[in-house]
N, C-alpha and C positions, 0 to 999 in steps of 0.2 A: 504493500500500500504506500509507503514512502517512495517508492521508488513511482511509481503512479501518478504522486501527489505531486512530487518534485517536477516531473514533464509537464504536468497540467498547467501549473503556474510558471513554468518557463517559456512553453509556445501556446498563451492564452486566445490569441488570433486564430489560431489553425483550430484551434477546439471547442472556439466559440461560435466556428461555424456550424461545425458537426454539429453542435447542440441548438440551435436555430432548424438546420434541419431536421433533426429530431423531435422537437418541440413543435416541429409544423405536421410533421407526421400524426404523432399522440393527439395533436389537437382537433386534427379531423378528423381520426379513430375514435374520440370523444364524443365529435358532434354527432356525428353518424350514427350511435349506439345511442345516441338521447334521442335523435328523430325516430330510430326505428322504434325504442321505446314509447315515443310518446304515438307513435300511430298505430302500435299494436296497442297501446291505454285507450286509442281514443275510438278504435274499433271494437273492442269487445270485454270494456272495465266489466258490464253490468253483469257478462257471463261471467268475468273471472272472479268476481266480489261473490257472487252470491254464494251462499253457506249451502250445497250440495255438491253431490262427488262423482253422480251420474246419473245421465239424461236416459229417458226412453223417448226414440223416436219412432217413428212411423220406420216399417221394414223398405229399404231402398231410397230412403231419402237422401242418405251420404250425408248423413249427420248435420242437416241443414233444415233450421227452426222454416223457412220458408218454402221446402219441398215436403214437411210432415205435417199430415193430421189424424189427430184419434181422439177419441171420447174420450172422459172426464171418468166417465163410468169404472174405466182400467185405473185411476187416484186408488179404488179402496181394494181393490185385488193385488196392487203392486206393490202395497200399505202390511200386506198378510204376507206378504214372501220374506224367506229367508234373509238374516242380517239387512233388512228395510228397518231401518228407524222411524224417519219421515218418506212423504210423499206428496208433491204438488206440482198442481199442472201452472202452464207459464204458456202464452203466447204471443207472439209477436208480430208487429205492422208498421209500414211505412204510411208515414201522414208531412203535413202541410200545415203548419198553425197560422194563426195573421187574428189579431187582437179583432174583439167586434167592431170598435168603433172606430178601426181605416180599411180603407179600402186600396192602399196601395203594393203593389208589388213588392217594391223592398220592405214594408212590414211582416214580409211570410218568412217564416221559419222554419225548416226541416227537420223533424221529430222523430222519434220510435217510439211507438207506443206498445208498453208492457205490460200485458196483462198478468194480473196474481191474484190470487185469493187473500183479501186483507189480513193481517196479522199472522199470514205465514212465515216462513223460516224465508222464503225467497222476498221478504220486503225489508228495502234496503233500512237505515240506520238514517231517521230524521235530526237535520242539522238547525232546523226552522219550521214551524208551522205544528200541523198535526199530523196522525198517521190515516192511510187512507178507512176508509171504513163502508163496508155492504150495506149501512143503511144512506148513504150520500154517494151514491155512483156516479156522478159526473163530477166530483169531487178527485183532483188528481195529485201525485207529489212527482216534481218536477227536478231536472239538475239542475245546479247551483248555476250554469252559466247563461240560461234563460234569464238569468238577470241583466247579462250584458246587453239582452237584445230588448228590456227595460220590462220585463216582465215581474212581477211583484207579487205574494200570499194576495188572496182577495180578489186579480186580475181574469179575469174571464175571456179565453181565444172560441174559434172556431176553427171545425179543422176543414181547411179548403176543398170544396169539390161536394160537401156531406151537409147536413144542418145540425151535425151534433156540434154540441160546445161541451166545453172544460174547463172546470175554476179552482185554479191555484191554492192548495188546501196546505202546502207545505211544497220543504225543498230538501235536497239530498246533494250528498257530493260525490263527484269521481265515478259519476255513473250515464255511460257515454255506449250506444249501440249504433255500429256502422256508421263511425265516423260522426252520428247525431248525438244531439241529447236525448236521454231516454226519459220518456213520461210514463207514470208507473198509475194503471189503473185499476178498479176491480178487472173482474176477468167478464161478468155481465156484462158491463158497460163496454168493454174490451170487442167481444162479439158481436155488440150491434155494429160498431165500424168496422172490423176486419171483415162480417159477412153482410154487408149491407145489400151487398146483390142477390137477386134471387137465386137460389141453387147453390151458391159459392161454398156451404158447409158441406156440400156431396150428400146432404140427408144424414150424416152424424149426429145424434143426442151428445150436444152437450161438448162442441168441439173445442181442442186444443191443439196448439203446435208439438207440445211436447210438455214430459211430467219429469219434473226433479225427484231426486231420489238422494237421502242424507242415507249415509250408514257405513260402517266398515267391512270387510271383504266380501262386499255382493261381487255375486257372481253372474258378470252380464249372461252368458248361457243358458243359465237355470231361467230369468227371468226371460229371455225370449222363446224357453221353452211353456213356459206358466201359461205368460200374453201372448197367443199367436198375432202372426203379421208386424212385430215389435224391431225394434233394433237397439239393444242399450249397448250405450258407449262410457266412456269416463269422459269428468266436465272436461279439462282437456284436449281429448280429441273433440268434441263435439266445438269447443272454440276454433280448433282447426278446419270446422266444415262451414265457419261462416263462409262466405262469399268475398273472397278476394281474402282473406287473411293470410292463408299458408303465401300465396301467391305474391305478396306486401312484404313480407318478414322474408322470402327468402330472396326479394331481390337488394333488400338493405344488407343480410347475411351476404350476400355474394361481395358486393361492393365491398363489406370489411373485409373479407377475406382477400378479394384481390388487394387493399390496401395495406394489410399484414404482410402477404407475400413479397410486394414491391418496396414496404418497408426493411423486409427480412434483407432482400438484394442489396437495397443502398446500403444498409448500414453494414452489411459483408462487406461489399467495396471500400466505402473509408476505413476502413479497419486495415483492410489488408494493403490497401494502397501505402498506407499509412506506415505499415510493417515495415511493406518493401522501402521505403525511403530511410529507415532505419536501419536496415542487414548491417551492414557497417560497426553501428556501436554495437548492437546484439552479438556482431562478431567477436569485438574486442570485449565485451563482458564474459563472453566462453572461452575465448583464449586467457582470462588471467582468474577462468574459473566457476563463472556463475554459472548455476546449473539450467535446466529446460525448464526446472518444475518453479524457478524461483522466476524466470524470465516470465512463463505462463501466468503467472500468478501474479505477475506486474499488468500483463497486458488485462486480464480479467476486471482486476480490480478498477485499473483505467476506465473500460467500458461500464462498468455497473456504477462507476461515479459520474458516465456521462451520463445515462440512460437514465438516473434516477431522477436530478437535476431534471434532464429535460422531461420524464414523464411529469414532473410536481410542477412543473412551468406549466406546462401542457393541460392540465387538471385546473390551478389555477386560470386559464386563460378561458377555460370551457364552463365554466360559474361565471366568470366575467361575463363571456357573450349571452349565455342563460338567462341573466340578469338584464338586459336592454332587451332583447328579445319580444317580437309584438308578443301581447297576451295570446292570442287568438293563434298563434304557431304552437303546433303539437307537438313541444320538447318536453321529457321527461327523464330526466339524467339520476339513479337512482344509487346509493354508495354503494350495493354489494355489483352494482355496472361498472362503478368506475373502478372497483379493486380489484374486481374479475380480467378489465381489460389493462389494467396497468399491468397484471401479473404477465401477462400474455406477452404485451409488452419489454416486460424484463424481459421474459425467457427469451423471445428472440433476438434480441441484444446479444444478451449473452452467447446463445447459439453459434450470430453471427460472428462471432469474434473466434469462436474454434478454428476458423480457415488462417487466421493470424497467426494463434498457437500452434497450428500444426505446423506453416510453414516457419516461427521459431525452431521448433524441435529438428527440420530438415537446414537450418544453415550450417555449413562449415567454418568456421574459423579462420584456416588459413586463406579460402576463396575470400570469403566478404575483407578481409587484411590486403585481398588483390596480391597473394603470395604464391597461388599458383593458379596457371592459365585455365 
């Protein structure tokens, strides 16, 4: 480490570029895992909040709340099966809000509307107002960011295209479906909009998109043996069958990963480039005796002193931008993300620097002395 330290603060120029570089790397590895973060939060908070562990859908939906439906009926049969604790149906729809009293287009706001059975285990955690309740069904609790769009407890919308209305009875947070804010209603009042059209429930008693399921080692087989025409999944997978999810995350996955890789490159290069400009003194420290493991162990130390430096630059600079950041951009930077990818970070630092070490261990002495041809 001395020996590390002493080169650091001798050619501070030459390794304050590396660390600029580096620092620009981690800082976009940063951003990148807060956006995909915040657009996997802002596509499917409501499934991944709510307190169940596996969904029953409809058989062949591909685990998509908007390709299943089944009766309600299957609540108290699913209720009776093996390690089922709880059981509640949940459905779901796209809507249009826009307040009664404008009629303008930029007043409409894009919604999900969730149906639940009031004071079920699937209704979320009030931060304001009241809890929804089966005797007041047009009575809704809404996310906290329908306030941006100045909607207020008391406020009464319509949802565009329909004549039902909804009055703001309470608010909730961090509960965002498809990219919208989710409005959380009975599941009666749920049904006159989702099936407003004639026939649209297929002749179902009592339909739903699908029934949550609390409990410890259920075993989806047994219950798609019970419920025929069923498909249960874990919550989970079933957040992977929204629409466009898996497809979202693995194009931000990709992107880091090519950014890791090309991080991996450059900082192999500076490292090694870096080596070879050195063979010389590396030479003369082995001609008068220092060994490979001590030489190694300079070059190691070196890179984990740049790499740290710059990932904590890099972290700091990605709070910073966080911080100015419009409201309304789906950044969510979360600390077991940022330790996850700083680690990752290290390691390949470090990695990259073994082409260094190794070509230490291959220099000769009297070659790099330029004592033989």
């Amino acid at each position: 480490m001395f020996l590390a330290m002493k080169e650091l603060m001798h050619s501070k120029m030459k390794f304050l570029m590396i660390i600029i570089i580096f620092v620009l790397m981690a800082w976009l590895v940063f951003i990148l895992s807060g956006l995909g973060n915040g657009l996997s939060t802002l596509a499917a908070s409501t499934f991944k909040t709510m307190k169940a562990d596996y969904v029953i859908f409809e058989e062949g939906a591909q685990s998509s709340m908007s390709k299943s439906l089944l009766s309600d009926q299957l609540v108290a049969k699913a209720e009776q099966l093996p390690n089922v604790d709880a059981a509640s149906p949940m459905g779901s729809t796209m809507a249009t809000a826009m307040k009664e009293t404008s009629t303008k287009n930029e007043d409409k706001v894009d919604i999900a509307i969730i149906g639940i059975n009031p004071g079920s285990f699937l209704e979320p955690a009030i931060v304001e107002g009241e809890n929804l309740s089966s005797e007041n069904p047009t009575g809704v609790v809404v996310n906290s960011t329908l306030k941006d769009e100045g909607y207020n407890i008391g406020d009464t919308f319509q949802l565009d295209g329909t004549t039902e209305s909804l009055t703001i009875i309470g608010f909730v947070e961090n509960q965002t479906y498809n990219h919208v804010a989710s409005v959380f209603t009975p599941m009666a009042e749920w049904r006159k909009i989702a099936f407003a059209a004639p026939g649209s429930d297929k002749g179902i008693a009592g339909p739903v998109n699908a029934i949550m399921l609390q409990g410890e080692n259920i075993d989806p087989e047994a219950i798609n043996k019970e419920l025929s025409s069923t498909d249960t999944v874990t919550r989970s997978e079933a957040v992977q069958g929204m629409p466009g999810y898996k497809e979202e995350n693995g194009t931000i996955l990709m992107m880091l990963a090519f950014l890791l890789a090309i991080s991996a490159f450059v900082l192999g290069v500076f490292f090694y480039v870096i080596t070879m400009q050195k063979t010389n003194q590396f030479g003369i420290m082995k001609a008068i005796g220092a060994s490979n493991r001590f030489l190694g162990k300079a070059i190691i130390s070196q890179v984990f002193v740049l790499s740290l430096t710059s990932i904590v630059v890099g972290i700091l600079l990605t709070y910073g931008t966080a911080a100015i950041m419009p409201k309304g951009m789906p950044f969510k930077l979360e600390t077991s993300l940022v330790f996850n990818y700083s680690i990752i970070l290290l390691v390949i630092a470090m990695l990259s620097s073994l082409v260094s070490v190794r070509k230490i261990t291959k220099i000769d002495p009297l070659k790099a002395l330029g004592r033989v041809e």
